[in-house]
N, C-alpha and C positions, 0 to 999 in steps of 0.2 A: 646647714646640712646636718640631719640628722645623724650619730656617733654611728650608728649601724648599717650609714651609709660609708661614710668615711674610712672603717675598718674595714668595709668590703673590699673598697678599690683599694686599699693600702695592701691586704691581702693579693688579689687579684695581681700589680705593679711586683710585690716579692717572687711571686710565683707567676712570672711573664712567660716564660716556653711554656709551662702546661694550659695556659691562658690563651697562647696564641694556636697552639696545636686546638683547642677543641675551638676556636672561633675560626678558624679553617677547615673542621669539619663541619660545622655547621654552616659557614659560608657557603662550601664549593658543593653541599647538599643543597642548600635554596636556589643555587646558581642551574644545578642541573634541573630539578624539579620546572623551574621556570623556563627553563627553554625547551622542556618537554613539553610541557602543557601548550606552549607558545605555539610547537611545532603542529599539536591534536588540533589546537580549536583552530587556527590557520588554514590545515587540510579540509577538516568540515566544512568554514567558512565558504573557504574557495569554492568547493565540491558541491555547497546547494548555492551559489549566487552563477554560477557555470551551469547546471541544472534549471535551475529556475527563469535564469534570463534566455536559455538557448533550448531547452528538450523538455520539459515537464510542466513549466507552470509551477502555480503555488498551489494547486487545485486536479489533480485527474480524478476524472468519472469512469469506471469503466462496466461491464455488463456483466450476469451472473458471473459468482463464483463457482471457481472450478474446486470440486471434489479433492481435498487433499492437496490441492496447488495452489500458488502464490502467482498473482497478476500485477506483474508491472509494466512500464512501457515498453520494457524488451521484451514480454512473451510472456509464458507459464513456466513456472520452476515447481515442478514437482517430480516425486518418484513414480516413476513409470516404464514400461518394459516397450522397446521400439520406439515410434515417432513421440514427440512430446505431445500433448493436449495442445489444441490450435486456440486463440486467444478468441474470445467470445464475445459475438460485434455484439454493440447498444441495443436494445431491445426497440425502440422509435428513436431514432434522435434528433429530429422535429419535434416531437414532443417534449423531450428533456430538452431541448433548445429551449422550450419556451417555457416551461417552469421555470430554470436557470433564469430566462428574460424576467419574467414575474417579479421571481425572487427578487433580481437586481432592481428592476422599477421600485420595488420597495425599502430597501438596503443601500441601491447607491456605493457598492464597494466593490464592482469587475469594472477592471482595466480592462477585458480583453479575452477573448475566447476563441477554441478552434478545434474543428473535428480532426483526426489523425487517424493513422492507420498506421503499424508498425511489422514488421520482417526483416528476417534474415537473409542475403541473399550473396550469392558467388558472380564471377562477371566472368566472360569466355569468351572465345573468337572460334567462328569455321573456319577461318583461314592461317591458323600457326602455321611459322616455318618450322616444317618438322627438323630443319638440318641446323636450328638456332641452338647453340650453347647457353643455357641458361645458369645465372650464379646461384651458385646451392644455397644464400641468401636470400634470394627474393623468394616472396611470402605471394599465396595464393591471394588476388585481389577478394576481400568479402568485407563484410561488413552491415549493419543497420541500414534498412531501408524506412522509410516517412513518407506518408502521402498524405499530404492534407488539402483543408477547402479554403477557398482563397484566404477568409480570417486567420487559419492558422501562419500561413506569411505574412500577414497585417501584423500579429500578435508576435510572432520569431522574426523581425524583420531584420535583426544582423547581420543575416547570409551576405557572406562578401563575397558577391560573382565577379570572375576576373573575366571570363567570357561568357556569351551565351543568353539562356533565360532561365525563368525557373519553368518548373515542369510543367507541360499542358494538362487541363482538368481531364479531357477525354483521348488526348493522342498519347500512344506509347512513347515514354520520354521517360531521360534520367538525367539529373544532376550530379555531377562525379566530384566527389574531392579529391584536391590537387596532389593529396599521398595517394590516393588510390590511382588516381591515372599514372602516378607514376609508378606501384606495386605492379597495375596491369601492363606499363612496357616493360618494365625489368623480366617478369613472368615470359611474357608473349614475346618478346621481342616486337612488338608494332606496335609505332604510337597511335592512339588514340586522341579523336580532337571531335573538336564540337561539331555536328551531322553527321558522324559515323553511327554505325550501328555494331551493337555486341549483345551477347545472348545474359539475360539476368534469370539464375537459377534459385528460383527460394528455397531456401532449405527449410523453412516452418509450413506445415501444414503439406506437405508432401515436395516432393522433386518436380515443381513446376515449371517450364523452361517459356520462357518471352524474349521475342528479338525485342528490342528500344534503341532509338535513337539519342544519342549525345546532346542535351539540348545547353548544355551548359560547365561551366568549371567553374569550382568555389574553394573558398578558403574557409575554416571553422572563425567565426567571429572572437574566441579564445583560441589560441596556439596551444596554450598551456592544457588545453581543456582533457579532462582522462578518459573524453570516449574517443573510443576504435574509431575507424574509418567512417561517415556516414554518409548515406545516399538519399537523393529527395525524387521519387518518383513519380508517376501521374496514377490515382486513386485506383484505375480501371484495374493496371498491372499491379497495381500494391493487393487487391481485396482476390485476384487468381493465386497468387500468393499467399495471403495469411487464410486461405481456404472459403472466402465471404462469398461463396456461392448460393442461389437459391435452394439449391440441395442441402446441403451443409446446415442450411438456417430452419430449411423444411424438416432437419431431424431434429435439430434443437428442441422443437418446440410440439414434437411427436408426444400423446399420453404416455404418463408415468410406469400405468399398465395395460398390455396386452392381453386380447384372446386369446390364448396357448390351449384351445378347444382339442383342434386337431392333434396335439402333441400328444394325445391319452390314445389316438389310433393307431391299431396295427397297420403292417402292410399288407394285408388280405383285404382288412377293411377300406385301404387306401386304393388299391390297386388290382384285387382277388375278383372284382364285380367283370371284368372285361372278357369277352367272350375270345377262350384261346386260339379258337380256328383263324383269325383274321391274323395270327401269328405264324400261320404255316408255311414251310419252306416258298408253294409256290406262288406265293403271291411278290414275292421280290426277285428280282431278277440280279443273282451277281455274276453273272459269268464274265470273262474279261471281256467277250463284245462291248459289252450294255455297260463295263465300267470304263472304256476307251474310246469307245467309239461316240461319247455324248461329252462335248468339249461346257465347261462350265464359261457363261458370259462372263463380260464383267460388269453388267447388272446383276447378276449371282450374286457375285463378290459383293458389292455392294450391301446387297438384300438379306445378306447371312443372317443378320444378328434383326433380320425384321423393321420392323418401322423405330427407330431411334431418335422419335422429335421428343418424346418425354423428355429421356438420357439427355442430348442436348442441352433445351431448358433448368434440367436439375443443373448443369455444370454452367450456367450462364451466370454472369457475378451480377450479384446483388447491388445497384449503384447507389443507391441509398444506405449502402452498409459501413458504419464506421467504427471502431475498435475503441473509441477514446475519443473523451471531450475536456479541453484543456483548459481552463481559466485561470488568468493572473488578477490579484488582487491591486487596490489602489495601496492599502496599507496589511502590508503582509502579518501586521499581528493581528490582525483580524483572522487569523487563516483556520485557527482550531473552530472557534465558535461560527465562523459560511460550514465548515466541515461538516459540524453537529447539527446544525440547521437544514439543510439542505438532506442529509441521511434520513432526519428527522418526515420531511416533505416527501421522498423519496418510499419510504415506511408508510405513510398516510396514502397515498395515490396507488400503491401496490406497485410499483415500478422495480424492475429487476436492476438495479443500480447502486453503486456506492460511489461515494467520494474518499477519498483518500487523500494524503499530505505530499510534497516533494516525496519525503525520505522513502515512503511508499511505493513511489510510480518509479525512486532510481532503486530497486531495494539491492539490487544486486551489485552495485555499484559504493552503497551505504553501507553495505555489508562487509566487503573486503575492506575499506578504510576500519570499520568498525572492527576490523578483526586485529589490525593493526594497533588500533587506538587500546583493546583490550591486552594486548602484549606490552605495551609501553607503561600503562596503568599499573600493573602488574610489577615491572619493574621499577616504576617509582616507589609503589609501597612499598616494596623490598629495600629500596635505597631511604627509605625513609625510617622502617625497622633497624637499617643496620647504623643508619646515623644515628640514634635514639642509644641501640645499644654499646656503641663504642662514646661516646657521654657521657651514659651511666657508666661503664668502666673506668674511665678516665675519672669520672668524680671520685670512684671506690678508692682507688689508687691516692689519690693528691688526699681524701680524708684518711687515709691509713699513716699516711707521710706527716700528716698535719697532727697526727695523736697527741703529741706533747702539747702544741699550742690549745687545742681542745682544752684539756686536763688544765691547765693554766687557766682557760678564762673562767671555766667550772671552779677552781680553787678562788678566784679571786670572786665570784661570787654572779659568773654570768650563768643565767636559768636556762632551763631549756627551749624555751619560746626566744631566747635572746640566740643561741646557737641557730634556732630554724630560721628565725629573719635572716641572719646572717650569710648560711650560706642562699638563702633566697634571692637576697639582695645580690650576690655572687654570680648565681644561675640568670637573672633577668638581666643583668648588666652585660654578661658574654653574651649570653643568647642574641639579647636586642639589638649590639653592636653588630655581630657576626650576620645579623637576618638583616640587617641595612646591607651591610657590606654585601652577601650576597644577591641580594634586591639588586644593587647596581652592576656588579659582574653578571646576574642573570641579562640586564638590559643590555649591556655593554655585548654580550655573545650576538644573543640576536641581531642588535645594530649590523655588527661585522659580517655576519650569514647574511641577512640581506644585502647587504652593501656587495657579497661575493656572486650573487645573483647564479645560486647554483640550479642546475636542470639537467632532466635526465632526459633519456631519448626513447628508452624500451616502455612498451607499449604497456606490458603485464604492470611493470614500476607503475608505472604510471595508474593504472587501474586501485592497485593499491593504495596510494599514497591520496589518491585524489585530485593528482596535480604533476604535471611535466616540472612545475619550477617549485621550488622547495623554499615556501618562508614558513618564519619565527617574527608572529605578531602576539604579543601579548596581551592583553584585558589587566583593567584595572581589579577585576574581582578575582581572578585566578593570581595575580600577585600577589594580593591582601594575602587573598586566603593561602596561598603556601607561605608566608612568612607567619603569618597569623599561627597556623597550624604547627608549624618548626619551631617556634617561640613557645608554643602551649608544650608541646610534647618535649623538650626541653629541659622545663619543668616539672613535668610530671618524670623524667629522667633521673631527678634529684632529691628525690624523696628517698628511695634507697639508700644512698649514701647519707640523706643526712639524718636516717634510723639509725644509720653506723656511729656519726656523727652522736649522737643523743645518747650512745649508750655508752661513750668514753668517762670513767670517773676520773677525778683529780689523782685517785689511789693507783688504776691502770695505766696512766701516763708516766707516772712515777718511776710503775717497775718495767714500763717498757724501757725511759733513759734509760737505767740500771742496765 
């Protein structure tokens, strides 16, 4: 063993409390770091294989972009005054079906694909007992509404139906989860079961109101999973809903610019050509005779607003209209490069379409874990600067203390590179010891957090965190790297002190004894 090892540890062993105090800060700082990052990547983990195997896919397509807004599976998030921007169905999606096809005949890498349609929607009854006492707990039943075409059940096939079916392609029908039928009796006071009917009111794309029939009860395939309430409806009622009217679609794709001819005329010009006589008192009759005595039909009534088979028409839903096209891949790292591909084909054919990643299609969902994962980041470095700085302190101190031995090794004829290994040898010995040791208390936490199988129950937690049930799994590369990192920084802790170190002479040690 090299002597400059030997006098380290002999060092180190004389001076064992100041030895042990900074190898428990550096310990119980790996320890934390480790179980925080345990906790970050665990949340994400969860958060896209719960997304991925049950709502998104590895893969969403969805149709132009909105103006300033952000398009995920839940809707448009943008700034806007009154209703939000309605989500904007696929432009053919028969045709993108079949590029996608192409593609994959060529590629060989889709599992699995399915058209969807997405809303928001409340659930109601005409028959509340008004004379029901309701607990100022119970929550308005709402939630995500899903309407997809048979593949997309092929492809999400974990719905765990405890009765019922799933929803018809063309009959008004809804699949209720088992919180929500029970939010809507706690609400209503009346149970609710499968062939009842209750009113689903979407809230995106205006105040649409549809009776549907109960065709089923389900459980979410994860418990733990951090989305709200969800509903799986039948496409017809889903696309009245997220506004996929022939109307709606007939503006879409209205020119960019109008004739605004007329807007340069006056109202002389407009209206000053009409000869005023045909204006003159006697050609209308208002006396109260003539306005009581002629009872309006109710073909009148009817006939008010004139022939209304366009209006109609414009408001009859589009059945071929779909919000979203979902593909899961066979090997999900292939997911960047189908992404750029497919954008790329997309771009070539002029198709009004994008593909997009999970984190994308859950953004608002990635978002709040992400907001969380930035507050904890955040507090790590800060616990990582303050371990750093109380090291360096704690060296400053133990090399002020150590003045005479310094001055001694310098008199007997140790150099200055012989003082730097020294205390070098010093700093990597604590350090490395203390970054195992908390290496293993970091595991040791997590183990016990798992083993306590803690969960929470509120819904918002949950939204945040990514997950009802709270683990600490670690990676091999986040442990490296926080020991790695605590062991470097350390080090570079120690350099201060051992400037202090290097400037001690034989003469200033001298008249410090004194």
């Amino acid at each position: 063993m090299p002597a400059v090892i030997r006098i380290a540890l002999g060092n180190l062993w004389e001076h064992k409390s100041k030895t042990i105090i900074l190898g428990l800060l550096i310990m119980i700082g790996v320890a934390v770091i480790i179980v925080g990052n345990a906790f970050l990547e665990s949340s994400k983990t969860s958060l896209q294989r719960d997304f991925v195997e049950n709502y998104t896919g590895d893969i969403m397509i969805h149709g132009p972009d909105v103006e300033n807004g952000r398009i995920s599976l839940f809707g448009v998030s943008a700034i806007s005054v009154g209703n939000m921007p309605d989500t904007p169905a696929i432009p053919d999606t028969e045709e993108l079906r079949k590029i996608v096809a192409e593609y994959d005949a060529t590629n060989h890498v889709i599992s699995g694909q399915g058209s969807v349609i997405s809303s928001m929607l409340m659930l109601s009854t005409e028959n509340a007992d008004p004379n029901y006492e309701r607990d100022p707990s119970a929550t308005y039943p709402y939630g995500y509404a899903f309407a997809g075409s048979p593949d997309y059940y092929d492809m999400f096939s974990s719905i765990k139906l405890i009765e019922g079916t799933l929803p018809s392609q063309t009959e008004p029908t809804i699949l209720i989860e088992s919180t929500t039928k029970k939010n809507f009796e706690d609400y209503y006071g009346i149970p609710v079961n499968v062939g009842d009917k209750v009113l689903a009111i979407g809230i995106m794309g205006g105040q649409t109101l549809r009776e549907v029939t109960v065709c089923g009860i389900f459980e979410k395939a994860n418990i733990d999973s951090a989305m709200v309430d969800v509903c799986y409806i039948d496409p017809n009622t889903a696309r009245a809903m997220a506004n996929l009217t022939y109307g709606s679609i007939f503006a879409e794709e209205l020119p960019e610019t109008v004739d605004l001819g007329l807007s340069s005329l006056s109202e002389d010009d407009l209206f000053g050509s009409f000869d005023s006589d045909i204006f003159e008192d006697d050609m209308f009759d208002f006396s109260d005779a003539a306005v009581t005595d002629v009872a309006l039909s109710e073909e009148d009534y009817d006939n008010i607003l004139g022939d209304t088979s366009l209006r109609d028409l414009l408001n009859t839903v589009d059945d071929g209209a779909w919000n979203f096209l979902l593909i899961k891949l066979k090997n999900k790292n292939n997911t960047p490069k189908v992404i750029a591909e497919l954008n790329a084909i997309f771009r070539e054919k002029g198709i009004m379409c994008t593909a997009v990643d999970w984190e994308a299609a859950a953004a608002d969902f990635v978002e709040a874990t992400g907001l969380l994962s930035g507050v904890f980041t955040v507090m790590i470095v800060l616990l990582a600067v303050v371990v750093f700085i109380v090291i360096m302190n704690t060296l400053v101190v133990s090399v002020l203390e150590r003045t005479g031995e310094i001055g001694t090794m310098r008199a007997l004829g140790g150099s200055r590179s012989f003082i730097r290994k020294l205390f070098f040898a010093e700093a990597v010995t604590t350090s490395g010891f203390a970054c195992i040791a908390g290496v293993i208390l970091g595991l040791l936490v997590c183990f016990i957090l798992n083993a306590c199988h803690i969960s929470i129950a509120d819904s918002s937690a949950k939204v945040i965190l990514g997950s009802a049930s709270l683990s600490f799994i670690p990676t091999f590369t986040s442990v490296f790297t926080t020991a790695f990192v605590i062991l470097i920084g350390s080090i570079f802790a120690n350099f201060y002190p051992v400037s202090l170190a290097l400037r001690i002479t034989p003469l200033k040690a001298m008249n410090q004894g004194e």
